[in-house]
Residue frames relative to the residue before (quaternion, step in Angstrom):
aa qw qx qy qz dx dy dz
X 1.0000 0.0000 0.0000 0.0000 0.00 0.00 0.00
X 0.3311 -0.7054 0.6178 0.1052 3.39 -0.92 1.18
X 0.3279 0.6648 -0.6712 -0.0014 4.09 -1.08 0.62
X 0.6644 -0.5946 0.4267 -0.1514 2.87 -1.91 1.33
X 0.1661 -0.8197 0.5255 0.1564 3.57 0.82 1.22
X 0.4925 -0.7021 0.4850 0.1714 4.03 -1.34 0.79
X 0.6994 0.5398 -0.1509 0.4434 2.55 1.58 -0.73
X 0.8196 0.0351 -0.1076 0.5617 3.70 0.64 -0.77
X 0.6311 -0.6157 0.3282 0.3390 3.61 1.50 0.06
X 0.6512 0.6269 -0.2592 0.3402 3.21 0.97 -0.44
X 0.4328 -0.7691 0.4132 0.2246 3.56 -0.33 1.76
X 0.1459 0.5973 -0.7778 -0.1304 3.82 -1.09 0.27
X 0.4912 -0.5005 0.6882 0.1860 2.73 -2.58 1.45
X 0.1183 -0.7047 0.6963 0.0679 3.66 -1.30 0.71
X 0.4547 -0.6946 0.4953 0.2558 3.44 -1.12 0.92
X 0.6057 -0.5907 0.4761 0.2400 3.55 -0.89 1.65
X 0.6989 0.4628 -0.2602 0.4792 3.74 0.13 -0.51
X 0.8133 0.4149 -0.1810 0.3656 3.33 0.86 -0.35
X 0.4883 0.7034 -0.3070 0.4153 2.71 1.82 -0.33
X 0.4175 -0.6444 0.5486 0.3308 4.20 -0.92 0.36
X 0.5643 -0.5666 0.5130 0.3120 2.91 -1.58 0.11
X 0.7121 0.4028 -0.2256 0.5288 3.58 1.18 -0.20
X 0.7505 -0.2850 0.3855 0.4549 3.66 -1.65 0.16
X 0.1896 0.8013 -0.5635 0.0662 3.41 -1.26 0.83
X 0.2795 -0.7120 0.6071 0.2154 3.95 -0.92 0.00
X 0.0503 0.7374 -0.6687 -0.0809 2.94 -1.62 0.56
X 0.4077 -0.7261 0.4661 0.2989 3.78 -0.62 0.36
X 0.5671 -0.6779 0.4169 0.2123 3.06 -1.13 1.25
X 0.3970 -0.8018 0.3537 0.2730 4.02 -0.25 0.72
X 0.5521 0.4944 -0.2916 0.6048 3.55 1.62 -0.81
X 0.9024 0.1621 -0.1031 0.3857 4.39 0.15 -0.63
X 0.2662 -0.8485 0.3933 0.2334 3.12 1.91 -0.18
X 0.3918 0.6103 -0.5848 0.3633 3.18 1.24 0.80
X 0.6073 -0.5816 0.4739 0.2614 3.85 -1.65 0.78
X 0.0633 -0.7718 0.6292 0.0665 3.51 -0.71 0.79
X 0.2036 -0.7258 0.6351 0.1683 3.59 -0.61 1.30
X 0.2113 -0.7967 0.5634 -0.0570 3.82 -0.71 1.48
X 0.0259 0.7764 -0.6045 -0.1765 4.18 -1.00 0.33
X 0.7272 -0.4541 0.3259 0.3984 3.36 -1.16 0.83
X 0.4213 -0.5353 0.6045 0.4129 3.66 -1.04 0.28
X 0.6710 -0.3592 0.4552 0.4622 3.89 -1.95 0.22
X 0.2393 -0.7198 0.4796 0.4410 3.57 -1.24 -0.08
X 0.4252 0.4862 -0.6808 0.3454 3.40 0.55 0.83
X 0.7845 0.4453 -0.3378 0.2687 3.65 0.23 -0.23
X 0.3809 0.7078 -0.4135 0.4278 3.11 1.66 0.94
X 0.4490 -0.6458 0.5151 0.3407 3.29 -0.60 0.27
X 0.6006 -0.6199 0.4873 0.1320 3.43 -1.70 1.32
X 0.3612 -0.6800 0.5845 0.2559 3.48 -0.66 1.39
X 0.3281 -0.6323 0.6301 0.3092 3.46 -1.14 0.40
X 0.2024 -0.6842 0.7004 0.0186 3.12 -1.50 1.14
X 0.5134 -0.6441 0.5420 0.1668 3.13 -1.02 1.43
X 0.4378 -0.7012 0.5321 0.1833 3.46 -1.27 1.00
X 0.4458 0.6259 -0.4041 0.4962 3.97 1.37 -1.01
X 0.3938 -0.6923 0.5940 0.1134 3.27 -1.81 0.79
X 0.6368 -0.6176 0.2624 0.3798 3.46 -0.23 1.07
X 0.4228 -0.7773 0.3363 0.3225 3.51 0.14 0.98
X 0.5218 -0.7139 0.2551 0.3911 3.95 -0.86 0.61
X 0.4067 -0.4932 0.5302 0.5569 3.79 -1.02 -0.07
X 0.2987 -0.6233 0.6987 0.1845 2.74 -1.80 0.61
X 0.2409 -0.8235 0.5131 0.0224 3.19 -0.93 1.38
X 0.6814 -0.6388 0.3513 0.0647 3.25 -0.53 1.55
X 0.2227 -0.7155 0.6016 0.2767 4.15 0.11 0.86
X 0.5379 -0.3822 0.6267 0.4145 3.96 -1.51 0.36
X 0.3204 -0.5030 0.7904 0.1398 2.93 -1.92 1.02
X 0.3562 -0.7131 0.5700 0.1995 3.20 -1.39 0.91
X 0.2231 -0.8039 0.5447 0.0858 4.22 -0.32 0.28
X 0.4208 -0.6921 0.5114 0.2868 3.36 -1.01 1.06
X 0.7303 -0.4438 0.4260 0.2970 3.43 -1.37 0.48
X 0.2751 -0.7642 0.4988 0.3023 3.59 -0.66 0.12
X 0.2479 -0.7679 0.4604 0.3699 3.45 -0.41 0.80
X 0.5536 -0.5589 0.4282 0.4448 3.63 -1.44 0.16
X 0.5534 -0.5885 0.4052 0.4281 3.35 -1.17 0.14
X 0.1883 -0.7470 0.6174 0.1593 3.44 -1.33 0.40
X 0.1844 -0.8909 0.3265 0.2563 3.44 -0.32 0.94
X 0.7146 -0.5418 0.2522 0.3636 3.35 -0.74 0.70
X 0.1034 -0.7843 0.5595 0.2473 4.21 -0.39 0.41
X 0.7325 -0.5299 0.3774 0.2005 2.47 -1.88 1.60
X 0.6445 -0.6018 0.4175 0.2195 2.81 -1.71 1.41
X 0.3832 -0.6653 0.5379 0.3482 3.88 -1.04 0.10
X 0.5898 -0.6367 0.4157 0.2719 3.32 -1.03 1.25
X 0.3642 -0.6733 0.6241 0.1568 3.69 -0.99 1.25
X 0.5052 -0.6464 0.5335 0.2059 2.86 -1.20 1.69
X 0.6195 -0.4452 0.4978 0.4126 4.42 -1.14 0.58
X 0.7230 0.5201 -0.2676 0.3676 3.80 0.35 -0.86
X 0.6714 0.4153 -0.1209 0.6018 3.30 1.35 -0.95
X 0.6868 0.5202 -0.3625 0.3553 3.38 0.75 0.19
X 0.6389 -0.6156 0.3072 0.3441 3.53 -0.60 1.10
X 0.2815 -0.7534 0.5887 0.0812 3.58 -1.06 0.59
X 0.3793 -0.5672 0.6433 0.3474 3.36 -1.36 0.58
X 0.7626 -0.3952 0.4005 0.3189 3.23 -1.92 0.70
X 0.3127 -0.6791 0.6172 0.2451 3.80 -0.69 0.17
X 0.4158 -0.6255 0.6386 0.1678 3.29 -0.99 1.62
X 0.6078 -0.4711 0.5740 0.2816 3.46 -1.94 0.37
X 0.5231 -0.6679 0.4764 0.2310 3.64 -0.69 0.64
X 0.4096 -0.6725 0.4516 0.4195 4.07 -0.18 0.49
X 0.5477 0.5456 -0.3371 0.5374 3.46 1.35 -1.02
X 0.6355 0.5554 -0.4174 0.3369 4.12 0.45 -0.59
X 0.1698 -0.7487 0.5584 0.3144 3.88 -0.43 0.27
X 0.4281 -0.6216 0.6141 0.2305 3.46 -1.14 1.01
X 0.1860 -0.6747 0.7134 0.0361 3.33 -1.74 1.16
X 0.6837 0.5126 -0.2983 0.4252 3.41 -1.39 0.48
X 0.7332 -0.2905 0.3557 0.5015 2.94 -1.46 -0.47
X 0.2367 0.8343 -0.2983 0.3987 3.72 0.97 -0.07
X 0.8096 0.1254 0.1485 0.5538 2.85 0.28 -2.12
X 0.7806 0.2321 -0.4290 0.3908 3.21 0.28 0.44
X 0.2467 0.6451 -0.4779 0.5427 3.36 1.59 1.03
X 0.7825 0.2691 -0.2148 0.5188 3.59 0.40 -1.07
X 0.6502 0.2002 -0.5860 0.4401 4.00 0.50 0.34
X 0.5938 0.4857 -0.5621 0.3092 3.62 -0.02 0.44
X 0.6533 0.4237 -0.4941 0.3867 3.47 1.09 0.21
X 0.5583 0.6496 -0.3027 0.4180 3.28 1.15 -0.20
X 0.5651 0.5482 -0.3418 0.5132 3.39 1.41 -0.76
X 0.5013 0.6720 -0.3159 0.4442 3.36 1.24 -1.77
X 0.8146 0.3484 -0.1274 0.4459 3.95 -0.10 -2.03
X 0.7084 0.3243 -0.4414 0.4452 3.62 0.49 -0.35
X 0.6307 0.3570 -0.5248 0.4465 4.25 0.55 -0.38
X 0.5508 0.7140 -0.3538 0.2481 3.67 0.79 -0.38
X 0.6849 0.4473 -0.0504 0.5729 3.13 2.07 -1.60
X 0.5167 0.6625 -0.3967 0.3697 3.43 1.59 -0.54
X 0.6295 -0.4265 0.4926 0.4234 3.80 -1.50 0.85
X 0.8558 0.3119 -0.1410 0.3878 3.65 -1.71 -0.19
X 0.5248 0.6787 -0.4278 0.2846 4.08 1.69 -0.06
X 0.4763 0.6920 -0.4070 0.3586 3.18 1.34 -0.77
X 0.6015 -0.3162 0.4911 0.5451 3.08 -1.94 -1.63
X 0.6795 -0.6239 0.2688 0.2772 2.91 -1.66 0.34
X 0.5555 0.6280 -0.3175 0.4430 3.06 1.45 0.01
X 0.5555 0.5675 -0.2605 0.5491 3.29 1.83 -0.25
X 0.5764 0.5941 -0.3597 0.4306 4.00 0.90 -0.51
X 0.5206 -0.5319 0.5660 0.3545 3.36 -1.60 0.63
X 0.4076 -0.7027 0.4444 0.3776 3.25 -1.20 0.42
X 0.0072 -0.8590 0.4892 -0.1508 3.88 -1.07 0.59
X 0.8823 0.0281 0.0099 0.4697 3.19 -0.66 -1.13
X 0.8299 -0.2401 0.3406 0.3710 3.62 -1.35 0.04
X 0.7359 0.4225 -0.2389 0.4721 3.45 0.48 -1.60
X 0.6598 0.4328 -0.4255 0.4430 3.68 0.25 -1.31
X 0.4389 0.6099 -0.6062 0.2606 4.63 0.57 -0.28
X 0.0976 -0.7117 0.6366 0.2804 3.08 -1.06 0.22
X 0.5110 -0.6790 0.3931 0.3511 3.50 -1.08 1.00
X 0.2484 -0.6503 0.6991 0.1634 4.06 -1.41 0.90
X 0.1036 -0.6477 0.7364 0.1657 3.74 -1.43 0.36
X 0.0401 0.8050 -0.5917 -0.0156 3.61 -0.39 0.65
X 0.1108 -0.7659 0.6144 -0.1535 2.85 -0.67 1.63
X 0.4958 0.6847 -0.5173 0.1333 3.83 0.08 1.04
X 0.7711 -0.2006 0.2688 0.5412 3.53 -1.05 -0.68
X 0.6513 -0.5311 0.3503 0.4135 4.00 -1.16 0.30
X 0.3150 0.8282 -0.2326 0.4009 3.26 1.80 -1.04
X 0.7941 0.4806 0.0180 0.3717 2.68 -0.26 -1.76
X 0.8037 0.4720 -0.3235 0.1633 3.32 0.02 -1.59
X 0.7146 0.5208 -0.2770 0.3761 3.20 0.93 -0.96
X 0.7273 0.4692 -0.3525 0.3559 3.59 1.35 -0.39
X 0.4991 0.5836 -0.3191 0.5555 3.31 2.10 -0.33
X 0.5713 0.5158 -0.3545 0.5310 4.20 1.04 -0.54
X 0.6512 0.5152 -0.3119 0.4618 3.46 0.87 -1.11
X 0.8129 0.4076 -0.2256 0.3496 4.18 0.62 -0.88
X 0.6657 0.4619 -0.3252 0.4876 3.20 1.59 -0.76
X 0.2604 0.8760 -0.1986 0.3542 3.46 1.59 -0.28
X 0.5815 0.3906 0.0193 0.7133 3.07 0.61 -2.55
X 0.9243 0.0629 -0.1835 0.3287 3.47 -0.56 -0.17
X 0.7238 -0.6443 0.1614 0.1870 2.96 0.74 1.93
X 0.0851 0.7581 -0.5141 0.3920 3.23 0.94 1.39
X 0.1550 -0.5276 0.8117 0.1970 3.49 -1.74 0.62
X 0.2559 -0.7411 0.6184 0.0538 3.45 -0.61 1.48
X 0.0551 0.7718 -0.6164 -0.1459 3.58 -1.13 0.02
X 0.2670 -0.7936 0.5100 0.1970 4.09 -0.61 0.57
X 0.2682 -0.6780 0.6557 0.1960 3.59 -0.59 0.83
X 0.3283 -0.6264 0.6412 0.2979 3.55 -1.44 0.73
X 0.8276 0.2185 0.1407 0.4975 2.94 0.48 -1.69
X 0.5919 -0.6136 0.3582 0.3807 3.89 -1.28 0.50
X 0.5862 0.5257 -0.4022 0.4672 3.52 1.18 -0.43
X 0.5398 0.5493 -0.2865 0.5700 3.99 1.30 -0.79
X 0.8049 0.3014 -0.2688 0.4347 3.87 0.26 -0.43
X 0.6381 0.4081 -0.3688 0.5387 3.73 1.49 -0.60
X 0.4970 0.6467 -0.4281 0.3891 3.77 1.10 0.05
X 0.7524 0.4963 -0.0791 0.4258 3.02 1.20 -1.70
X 0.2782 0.8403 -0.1820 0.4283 3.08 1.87 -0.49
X 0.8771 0.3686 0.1358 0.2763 2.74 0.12 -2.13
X 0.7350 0.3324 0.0890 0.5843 3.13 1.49 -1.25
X 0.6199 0.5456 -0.2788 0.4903 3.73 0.99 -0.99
X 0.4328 -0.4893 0.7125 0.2563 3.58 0.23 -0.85
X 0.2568 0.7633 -0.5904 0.0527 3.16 -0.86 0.05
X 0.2241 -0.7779 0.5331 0.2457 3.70 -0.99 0.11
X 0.7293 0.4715 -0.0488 0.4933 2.63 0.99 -1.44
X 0.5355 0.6799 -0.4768 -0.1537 4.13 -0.75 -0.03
X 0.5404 -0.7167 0.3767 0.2290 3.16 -1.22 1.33
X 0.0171 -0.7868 0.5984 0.1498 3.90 0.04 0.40
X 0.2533 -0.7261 0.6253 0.1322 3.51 -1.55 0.85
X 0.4718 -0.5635 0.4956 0.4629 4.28 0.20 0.48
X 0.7351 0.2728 -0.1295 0.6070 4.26 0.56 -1.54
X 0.5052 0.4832 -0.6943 0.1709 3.36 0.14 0.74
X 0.7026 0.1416 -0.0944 0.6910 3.94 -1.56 0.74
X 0.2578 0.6370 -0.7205 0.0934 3.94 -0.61 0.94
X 0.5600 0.5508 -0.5119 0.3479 3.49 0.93 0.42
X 0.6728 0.4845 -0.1837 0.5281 3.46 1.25 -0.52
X 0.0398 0.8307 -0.4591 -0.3124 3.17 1.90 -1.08
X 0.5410 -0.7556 0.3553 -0.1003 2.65 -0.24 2.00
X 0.6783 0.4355 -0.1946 0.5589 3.32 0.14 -2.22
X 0.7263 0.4767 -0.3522 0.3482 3.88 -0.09 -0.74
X 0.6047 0.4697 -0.4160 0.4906 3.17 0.55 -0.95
X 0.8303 0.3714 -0.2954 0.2921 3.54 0.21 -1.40
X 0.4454 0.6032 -0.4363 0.4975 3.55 1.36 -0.12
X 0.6849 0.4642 -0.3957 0.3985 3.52 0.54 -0.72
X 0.7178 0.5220 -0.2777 0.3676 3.40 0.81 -0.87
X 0.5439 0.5159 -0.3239 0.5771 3.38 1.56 -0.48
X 0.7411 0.5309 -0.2352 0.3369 3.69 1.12 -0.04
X 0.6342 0.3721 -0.1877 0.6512 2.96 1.70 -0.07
X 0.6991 0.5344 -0.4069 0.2450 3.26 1.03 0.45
X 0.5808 -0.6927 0.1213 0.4100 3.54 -0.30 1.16
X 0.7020 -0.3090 0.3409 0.5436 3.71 -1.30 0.59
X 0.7953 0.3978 -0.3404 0.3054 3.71 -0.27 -1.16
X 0.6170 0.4110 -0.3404 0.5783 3.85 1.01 -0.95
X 0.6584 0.4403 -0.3559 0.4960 3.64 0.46 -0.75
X 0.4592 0.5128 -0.4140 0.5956 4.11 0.53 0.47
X 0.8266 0.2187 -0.1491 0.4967 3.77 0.56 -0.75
X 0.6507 0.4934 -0.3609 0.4505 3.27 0.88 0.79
X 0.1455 -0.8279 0.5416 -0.0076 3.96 -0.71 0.67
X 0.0771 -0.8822 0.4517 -0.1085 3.10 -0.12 1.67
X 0.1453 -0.7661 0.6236 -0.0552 3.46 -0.26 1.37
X 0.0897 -0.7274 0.6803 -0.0100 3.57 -0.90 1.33
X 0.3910 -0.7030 0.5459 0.2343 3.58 -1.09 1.03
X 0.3110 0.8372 -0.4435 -0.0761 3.93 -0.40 -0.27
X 0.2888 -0.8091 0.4239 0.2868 3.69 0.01 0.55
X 0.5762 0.4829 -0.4083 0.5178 3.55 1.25 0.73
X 0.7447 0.2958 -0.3058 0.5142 3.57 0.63 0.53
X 0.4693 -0.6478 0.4868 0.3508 3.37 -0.85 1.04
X 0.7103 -0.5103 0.4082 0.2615 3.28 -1.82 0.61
X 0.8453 -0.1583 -0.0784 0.5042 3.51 -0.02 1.28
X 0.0148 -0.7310 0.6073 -0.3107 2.74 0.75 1.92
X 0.4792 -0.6730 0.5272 0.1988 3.88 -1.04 1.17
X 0.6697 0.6405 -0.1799 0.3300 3.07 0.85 -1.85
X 0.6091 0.6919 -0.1580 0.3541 2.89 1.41 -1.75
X 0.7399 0.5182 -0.1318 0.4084 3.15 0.61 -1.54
X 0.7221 0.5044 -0.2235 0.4174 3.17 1.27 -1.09
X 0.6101 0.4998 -0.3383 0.5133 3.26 1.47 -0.64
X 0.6074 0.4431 -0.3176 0.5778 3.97 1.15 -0.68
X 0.5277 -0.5371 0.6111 0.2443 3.94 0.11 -0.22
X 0.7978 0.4599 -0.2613 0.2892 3.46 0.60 0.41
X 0.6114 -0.5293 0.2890 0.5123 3.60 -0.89 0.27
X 0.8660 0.1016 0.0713 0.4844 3.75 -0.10 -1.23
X 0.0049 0.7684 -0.6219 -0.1507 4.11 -0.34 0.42
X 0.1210 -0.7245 0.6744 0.0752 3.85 -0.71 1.19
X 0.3942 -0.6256 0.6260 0.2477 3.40 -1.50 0.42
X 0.6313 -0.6014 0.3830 0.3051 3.29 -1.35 0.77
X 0.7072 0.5387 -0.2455 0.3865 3.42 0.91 -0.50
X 0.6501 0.3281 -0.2083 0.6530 3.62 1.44 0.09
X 0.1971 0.8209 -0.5222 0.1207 3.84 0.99 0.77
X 0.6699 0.4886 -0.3917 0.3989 3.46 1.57 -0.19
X 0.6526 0.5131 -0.3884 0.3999 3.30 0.78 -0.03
X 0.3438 0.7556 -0.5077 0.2307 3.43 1.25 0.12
X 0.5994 0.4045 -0.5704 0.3896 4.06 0.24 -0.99
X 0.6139 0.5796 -0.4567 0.2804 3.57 0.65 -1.37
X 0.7504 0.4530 -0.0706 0.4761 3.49 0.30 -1.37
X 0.5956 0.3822 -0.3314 0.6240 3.90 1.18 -0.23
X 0.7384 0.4865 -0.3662 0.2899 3.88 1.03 0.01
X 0.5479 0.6113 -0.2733 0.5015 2.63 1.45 -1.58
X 0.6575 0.5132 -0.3868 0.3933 4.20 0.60 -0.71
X 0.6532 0.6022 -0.2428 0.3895 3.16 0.84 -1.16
X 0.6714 0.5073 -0.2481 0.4798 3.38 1.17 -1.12
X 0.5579 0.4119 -0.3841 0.6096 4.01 1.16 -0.82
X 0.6885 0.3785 -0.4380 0.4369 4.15 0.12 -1.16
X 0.7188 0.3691 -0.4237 0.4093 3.83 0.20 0.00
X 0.5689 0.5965 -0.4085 0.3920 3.44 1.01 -0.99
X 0.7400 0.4422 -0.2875 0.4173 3.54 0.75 -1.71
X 0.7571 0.3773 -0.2457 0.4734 4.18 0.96 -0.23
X 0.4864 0.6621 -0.5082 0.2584 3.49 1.09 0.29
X 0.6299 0.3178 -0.5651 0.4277 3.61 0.43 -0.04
X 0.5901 0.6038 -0.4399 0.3062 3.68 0.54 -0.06
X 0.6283 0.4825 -0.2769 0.5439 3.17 1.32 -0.93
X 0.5205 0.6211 -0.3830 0.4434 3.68 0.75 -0.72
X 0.7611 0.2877 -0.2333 0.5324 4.04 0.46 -1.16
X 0.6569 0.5088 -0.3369 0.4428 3.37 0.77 0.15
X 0.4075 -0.7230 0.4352 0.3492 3.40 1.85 -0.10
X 0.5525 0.6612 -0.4085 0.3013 4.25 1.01 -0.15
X 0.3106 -0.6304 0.6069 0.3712 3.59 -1.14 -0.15
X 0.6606 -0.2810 0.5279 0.4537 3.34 -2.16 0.38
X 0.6617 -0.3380 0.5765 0.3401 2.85 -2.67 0.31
């Protein structure tokens, strides 16, 4: 079938077989204009040839014959295996046997392992008896002149390795280098240098992990003695009021024990001890 775009003239041939039996459109490829198109008559279709040959026959398949099934025959029971002839597990080493080899010096490293494990002082440090030198945890006290002798005097009693800053360059030194667990921070300490700031800053820039090993206690006579809020608004661990400086160890433990409690599986994968 031949159809004729209106628009630019140009004839497309369409394949006769493809054509419906109903109205239809096709779009012209050269103007892309729509051409609305009706079947030709169906006498004026061309005749399908029709094959003269009779449809060729099925071929029908002879029966396969199949073998019988045999019946089943069940199998006779095995003969009972004499105890002697039966397989054994591996014989374990006797506890009474001493192990040689690599053996034995496998098993005194577990012993070495279970006895520092069971030994007093293996834990954290917040777990040890108090005593020697080592178990101290180090204080930086960094307050007003006031102050110092009644804040030396409590961390003291309750076995502290105290240190006194004079000056802000002496406490951000000590800071840095000393270790520390513990630092006490006074708001007037060094207000000529203004002190407390500097060292707040430095406690502010120091990274999550070093900041974890540090315990900042901020004196302030405007917040009540362990005030949460407080602390959080100062950046720090514990805020004590000046007027209850003896109850600090009390109140500088009990924290210490929740700040370790609340990081011990952290400290644990990290292989560290509590403050």
């Amino acid at each position: 079938m031949i159809v004729t775009c209106q628009n630019c003239k140009t004839r497309l041939q369409l394949d006769d077989a493809k054509i419906p039996a109903h109205s239809f459109t096709v779009r012209c490829p050269k103007c892309q204009q729509v051409i609305n198109a009706q079947p030709p008559p169906v006498a004026a279709r061309p005749p399908q040839a029709v094959s003269s040959q009779p449809p060729p026959a099925e071929k029908v398949s002879a029966p396969v014959s199949r073998p019988a099934p045999k019946p089943h025959v069940a199998a006779p029971p095995a003969p009972p295996v004499s105890p002697s002839l039966a397989p054994q597990p591996p014989a374990l080493p006797s506890p009474a046997t001493p192990l040689t080899g690599e053996g034995d010096a496998l098993l005194r490293m577990l012993t070495a392992l279970m006895q520092q494990v069971a030994a007093p002082g293996a834990g954290v440090r917040g777990d040890a008896a108090p005593g020697g030198d080592w178990e101290k945890r180090r204080a930086l006290v960094c307050v007003r002149a006031a102050h110092v002798d009644s804040v030396t005097r409590a961390l003291t009693r309750a076995n502290y390795a105290v240190t006194v800053a004079e000056g802000t360059a002496q406490a951000i030194e000590r800071m840095r280098g000393g270790r520390m667990s513990v630092v006490v921070l006074d708001a007037e300490f060094d207000p000529v240098e203004q002190g407390a700031a500097f060292i707040q800053r430095e406690i502010g820039v120091l990274r999550p992990a070093a900041r974890r090993r540090l315990f900042v206690v901020s004196l302030t006579p405007t917040a009540q003695t362990a005030d949460a809020h407080a602390a959080f608004l100062d950046n720090v661990n514990l805020v004590i009021n000046p007027t209850e400086l003896e109850e600090l160890p009390e109140h500088l433990e009990r924290n210490l024990r929740d700040f370790n409690e609340l990081y011990r599986d952290f400290n644990k994968v990290l292989s560290v001890a509590g403050l």
